[in-house]
N, CA, C and O atoms as a GROMACS GRO file, in nm:
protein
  280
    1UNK      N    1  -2.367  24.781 -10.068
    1UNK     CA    2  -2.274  24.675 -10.103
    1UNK      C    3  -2.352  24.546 -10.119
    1UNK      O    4  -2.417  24.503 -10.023
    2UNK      N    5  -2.350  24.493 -10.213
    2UNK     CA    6  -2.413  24.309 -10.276
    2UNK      C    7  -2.351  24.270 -10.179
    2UNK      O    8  -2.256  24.317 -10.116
    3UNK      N    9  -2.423  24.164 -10.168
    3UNK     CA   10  -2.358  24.024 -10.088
    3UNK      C   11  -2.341  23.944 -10.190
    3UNK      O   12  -2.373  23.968 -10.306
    4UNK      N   13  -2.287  23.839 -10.145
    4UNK     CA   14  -2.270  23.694 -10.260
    4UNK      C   15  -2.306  23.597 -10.173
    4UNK      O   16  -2.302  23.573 -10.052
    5UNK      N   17  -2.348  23.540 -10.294
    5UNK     CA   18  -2.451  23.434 -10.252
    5UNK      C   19  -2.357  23.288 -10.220
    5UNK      O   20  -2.277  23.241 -10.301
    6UNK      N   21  -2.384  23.233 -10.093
    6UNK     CA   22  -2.297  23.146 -10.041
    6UNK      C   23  -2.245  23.003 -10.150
    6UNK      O   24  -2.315  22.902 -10.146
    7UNK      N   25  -2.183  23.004 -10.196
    7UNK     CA   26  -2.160  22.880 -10.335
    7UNK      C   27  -2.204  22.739 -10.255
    7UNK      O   28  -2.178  22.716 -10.137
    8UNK      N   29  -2.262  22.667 -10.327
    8UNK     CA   30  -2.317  22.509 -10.281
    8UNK      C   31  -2.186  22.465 -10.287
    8UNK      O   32  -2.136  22.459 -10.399
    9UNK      N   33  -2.116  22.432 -10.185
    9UNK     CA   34  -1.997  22.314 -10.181
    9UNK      C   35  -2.050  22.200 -10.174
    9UNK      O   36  -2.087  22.178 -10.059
   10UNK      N   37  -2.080  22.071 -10.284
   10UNK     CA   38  -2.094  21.961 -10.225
   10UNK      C   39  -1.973  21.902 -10.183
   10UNK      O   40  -1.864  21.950 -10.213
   11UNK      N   41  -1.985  21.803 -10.116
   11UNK     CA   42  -1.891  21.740 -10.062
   11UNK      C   43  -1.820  21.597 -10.177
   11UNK      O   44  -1.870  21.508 -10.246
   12UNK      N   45  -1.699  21.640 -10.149
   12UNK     CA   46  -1.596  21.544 -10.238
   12UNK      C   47  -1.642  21.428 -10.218
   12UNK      O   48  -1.639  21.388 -10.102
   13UNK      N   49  -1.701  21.332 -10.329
   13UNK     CA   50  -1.742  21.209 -10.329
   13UNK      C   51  -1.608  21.144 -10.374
   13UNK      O   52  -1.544  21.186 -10.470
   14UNK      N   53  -1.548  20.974 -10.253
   14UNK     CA   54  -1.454  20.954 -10.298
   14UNK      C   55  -1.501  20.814 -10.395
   14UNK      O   56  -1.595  20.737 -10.372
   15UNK      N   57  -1.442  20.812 -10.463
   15UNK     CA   58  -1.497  20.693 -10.519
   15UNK      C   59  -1.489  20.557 -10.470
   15UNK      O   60  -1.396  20.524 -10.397
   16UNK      N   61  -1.565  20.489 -10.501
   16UNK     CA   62  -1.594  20.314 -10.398
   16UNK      C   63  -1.449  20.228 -10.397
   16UNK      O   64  -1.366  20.231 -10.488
   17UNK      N   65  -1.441  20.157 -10.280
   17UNK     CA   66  -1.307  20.108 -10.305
   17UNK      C   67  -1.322  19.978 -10.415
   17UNK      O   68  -1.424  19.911 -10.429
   18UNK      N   69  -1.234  19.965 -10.466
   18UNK     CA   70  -1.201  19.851 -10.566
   18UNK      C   71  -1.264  19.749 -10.473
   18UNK      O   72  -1.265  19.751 -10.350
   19UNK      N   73  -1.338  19.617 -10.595
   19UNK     CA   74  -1.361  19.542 -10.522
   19UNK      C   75  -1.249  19.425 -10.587
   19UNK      O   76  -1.181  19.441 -10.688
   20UNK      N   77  -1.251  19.301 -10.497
   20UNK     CA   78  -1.170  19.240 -10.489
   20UNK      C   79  -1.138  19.205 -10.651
   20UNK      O   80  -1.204  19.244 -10.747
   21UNK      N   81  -1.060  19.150 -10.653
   21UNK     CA   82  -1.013  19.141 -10.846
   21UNK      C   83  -0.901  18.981 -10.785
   21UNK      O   84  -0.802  18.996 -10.713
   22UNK      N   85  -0.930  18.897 -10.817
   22UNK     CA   86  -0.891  18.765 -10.844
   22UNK      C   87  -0.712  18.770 -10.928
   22UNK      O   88  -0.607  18.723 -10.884
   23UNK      N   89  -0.733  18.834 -11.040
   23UNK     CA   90  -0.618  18.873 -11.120
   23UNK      C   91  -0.505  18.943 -11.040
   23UNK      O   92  -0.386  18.928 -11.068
   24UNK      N   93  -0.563  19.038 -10.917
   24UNK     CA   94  -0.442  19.085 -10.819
   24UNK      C   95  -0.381  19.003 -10.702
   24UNK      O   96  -0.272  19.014 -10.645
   25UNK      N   97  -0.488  18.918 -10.684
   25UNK     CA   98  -0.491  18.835 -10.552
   25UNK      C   99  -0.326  18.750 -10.543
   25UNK      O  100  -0.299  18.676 -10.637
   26UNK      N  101  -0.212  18.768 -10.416
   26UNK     CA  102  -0.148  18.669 -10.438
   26UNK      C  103  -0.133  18.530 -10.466
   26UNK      O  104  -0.233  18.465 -10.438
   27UNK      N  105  -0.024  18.457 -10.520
   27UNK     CA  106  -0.017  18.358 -10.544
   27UNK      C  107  -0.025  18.231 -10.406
   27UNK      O  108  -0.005  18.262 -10.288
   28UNK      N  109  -0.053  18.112 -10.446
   28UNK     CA  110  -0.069  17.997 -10.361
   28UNK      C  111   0.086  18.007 -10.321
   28UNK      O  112   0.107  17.970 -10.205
   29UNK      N  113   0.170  18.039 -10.374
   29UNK     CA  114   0.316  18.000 -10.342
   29UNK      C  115   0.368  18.118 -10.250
   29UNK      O  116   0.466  18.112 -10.176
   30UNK      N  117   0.302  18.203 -10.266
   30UNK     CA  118   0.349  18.364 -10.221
   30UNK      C  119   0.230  18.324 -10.034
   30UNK      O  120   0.272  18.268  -9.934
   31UNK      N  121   0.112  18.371 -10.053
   31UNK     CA  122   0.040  18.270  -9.899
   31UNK      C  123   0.105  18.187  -9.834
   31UNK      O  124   0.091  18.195  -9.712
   32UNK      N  125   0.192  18.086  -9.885
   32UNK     CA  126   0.214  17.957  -9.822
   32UNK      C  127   0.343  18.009  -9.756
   32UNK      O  128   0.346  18.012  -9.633
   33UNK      N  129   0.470  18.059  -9.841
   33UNK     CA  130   0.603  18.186  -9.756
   33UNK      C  131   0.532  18.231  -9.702
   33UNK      O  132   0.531  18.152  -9.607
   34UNK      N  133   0.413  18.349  -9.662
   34UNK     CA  134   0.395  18.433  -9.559
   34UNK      C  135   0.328  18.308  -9.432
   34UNK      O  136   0.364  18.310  -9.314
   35UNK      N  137   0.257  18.239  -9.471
   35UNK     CA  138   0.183  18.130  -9.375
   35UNK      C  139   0.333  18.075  -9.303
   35UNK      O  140   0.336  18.086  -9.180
   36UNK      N  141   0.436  18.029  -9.358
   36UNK     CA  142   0.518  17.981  -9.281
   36UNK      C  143   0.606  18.095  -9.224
   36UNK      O  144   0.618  18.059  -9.107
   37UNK      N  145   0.642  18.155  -9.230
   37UNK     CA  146   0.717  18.296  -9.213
   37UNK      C  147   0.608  18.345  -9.031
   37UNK      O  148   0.642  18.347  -8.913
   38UNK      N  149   0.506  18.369  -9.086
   38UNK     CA  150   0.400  18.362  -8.972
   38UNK      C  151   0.432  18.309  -8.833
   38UNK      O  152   0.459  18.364  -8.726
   39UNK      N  153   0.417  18.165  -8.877
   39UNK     CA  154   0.390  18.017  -8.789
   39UNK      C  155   0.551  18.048  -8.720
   39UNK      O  156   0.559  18.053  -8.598
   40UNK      N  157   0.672  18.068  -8.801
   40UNK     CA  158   0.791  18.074  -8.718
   40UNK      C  159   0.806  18.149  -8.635
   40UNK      O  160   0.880  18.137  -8.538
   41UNK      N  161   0.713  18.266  -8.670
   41UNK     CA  162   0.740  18.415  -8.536
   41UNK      C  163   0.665  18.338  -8.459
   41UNK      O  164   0.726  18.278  -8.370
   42UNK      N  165   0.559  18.323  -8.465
   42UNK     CA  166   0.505  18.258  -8.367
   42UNK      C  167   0.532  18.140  -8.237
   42UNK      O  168   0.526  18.128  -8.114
   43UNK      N  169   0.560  18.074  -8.344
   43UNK     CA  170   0.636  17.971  -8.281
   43UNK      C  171   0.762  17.988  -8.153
   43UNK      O  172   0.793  17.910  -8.063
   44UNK      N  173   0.814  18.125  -8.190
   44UNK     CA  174   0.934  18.162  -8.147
   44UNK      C  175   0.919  18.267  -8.008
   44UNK      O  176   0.977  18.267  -7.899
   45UNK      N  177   0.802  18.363  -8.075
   45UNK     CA  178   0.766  18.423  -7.925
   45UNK      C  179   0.676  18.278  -7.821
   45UNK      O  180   0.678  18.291  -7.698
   46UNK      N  181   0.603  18.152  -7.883
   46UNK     CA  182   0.576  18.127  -7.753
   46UNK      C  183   0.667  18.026  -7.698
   46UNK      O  184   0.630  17.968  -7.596
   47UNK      N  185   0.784  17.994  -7.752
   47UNK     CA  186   0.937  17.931  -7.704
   47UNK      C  187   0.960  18.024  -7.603
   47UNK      O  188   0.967  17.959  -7.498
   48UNK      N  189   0.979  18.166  -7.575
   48UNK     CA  190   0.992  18.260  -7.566
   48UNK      C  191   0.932  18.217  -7.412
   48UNK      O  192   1.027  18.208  -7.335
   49UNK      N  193   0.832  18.195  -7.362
   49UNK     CA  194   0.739  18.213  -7.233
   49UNK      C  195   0.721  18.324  -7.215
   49UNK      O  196   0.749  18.415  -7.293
   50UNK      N  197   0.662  18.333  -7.086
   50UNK     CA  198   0.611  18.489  -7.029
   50UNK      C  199   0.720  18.515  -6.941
   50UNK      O  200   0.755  18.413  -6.883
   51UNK      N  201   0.793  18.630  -6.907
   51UNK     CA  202   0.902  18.684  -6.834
   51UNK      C  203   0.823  18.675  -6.678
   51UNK      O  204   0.707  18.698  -6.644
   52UNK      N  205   0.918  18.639  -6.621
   52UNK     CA  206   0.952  18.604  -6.453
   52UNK      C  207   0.846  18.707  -6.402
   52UNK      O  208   0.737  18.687  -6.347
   53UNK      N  209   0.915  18.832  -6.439
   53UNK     CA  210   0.832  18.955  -6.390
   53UNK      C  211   0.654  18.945  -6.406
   53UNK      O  212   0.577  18.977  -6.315
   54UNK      N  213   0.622  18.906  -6.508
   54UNK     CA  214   0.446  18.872  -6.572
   54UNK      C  215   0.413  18.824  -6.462
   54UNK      O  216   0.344  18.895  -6.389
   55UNK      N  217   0.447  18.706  -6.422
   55UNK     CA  218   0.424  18.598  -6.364
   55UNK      C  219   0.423  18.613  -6.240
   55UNK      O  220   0.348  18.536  -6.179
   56UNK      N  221   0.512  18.726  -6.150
   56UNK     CA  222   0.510  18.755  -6.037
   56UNK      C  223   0.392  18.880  -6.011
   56UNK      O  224   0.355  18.905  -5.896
   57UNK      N  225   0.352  18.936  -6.102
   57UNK     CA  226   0.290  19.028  -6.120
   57UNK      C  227   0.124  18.979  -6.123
   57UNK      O  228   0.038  19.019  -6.044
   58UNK      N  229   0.102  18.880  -6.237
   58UNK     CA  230   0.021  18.804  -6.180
   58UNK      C  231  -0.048  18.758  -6.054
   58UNK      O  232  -0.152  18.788  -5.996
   59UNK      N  233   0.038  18.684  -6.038
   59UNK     CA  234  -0.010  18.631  -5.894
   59UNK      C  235   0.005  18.688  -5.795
   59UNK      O  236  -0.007  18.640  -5.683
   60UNK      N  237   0.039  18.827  -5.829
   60UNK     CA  238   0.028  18.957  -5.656
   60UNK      C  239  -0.141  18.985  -5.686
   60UNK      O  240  -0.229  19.014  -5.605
   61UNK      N  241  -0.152  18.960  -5.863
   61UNK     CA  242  -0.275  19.049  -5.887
   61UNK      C  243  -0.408  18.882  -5.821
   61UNK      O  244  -0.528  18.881  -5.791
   62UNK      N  245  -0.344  18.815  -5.824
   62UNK     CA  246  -0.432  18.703  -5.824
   62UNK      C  247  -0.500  18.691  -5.621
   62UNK      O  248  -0.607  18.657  -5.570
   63UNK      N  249  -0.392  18.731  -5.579
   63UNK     CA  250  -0.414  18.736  -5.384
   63UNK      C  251  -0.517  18.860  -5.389
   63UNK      O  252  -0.524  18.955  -5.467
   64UNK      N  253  -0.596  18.821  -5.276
   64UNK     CA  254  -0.669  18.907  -5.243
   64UNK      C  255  -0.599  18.993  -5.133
   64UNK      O  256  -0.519  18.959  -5.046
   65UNK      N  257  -0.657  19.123  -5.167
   65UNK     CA  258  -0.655  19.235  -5.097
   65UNK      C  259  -0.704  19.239  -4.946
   65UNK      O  260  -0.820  19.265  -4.914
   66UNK      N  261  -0.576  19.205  -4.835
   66UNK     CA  262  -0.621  19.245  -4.693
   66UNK      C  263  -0.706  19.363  -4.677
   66UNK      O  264  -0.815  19.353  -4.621
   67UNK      N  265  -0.652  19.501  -4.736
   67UNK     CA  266  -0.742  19.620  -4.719
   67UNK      C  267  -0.875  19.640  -4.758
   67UNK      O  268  -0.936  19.744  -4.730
   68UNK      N  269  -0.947  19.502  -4.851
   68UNK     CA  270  -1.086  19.554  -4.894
   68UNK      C  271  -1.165  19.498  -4.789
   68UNK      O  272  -1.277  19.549  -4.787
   69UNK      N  273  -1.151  19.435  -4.725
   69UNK     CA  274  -1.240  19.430  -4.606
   69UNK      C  275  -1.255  19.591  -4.510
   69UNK      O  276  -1.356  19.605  -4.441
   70UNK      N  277  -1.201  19.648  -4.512
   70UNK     CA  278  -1.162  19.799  -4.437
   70UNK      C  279  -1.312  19.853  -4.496
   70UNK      O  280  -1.349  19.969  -4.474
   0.00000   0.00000   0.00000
């Protein structure tokens, strides 16, 4: 019985990613909605503060440990 001869698989070359293209790039007007759109979430989670719980949690983590002297 022949054998067959193992076929060369090269490996799938993917092609290079696009480089940047100016012509796709959004508009100054389209940046400036997402820039403010942004700034409001933002704005809004740090209105927001850190919950009671963080904060108590914190500062258990902040005391030192009676037991590491042991």
């Amino acid at each position: 019985m022949k054998r067959k001869k193992p076929m060369n698989r090269q490996r799938s070359r993917q092609p290079p990613p696009p480089s940047f293209n100016p012509s796709r790039a959004l508009g100054r007007d389209i940046q400036a909605q997402i820039g403010d759109q942004l700034r409001a979430l933002h704005d809004d989670i740090v209105r927001q503060g850190v919950p009671e719980r963080f904060v108590d949690l914190l500062a258990r983590l902040d005391k030192p440990d009676d037991k590491q002297g042991e």
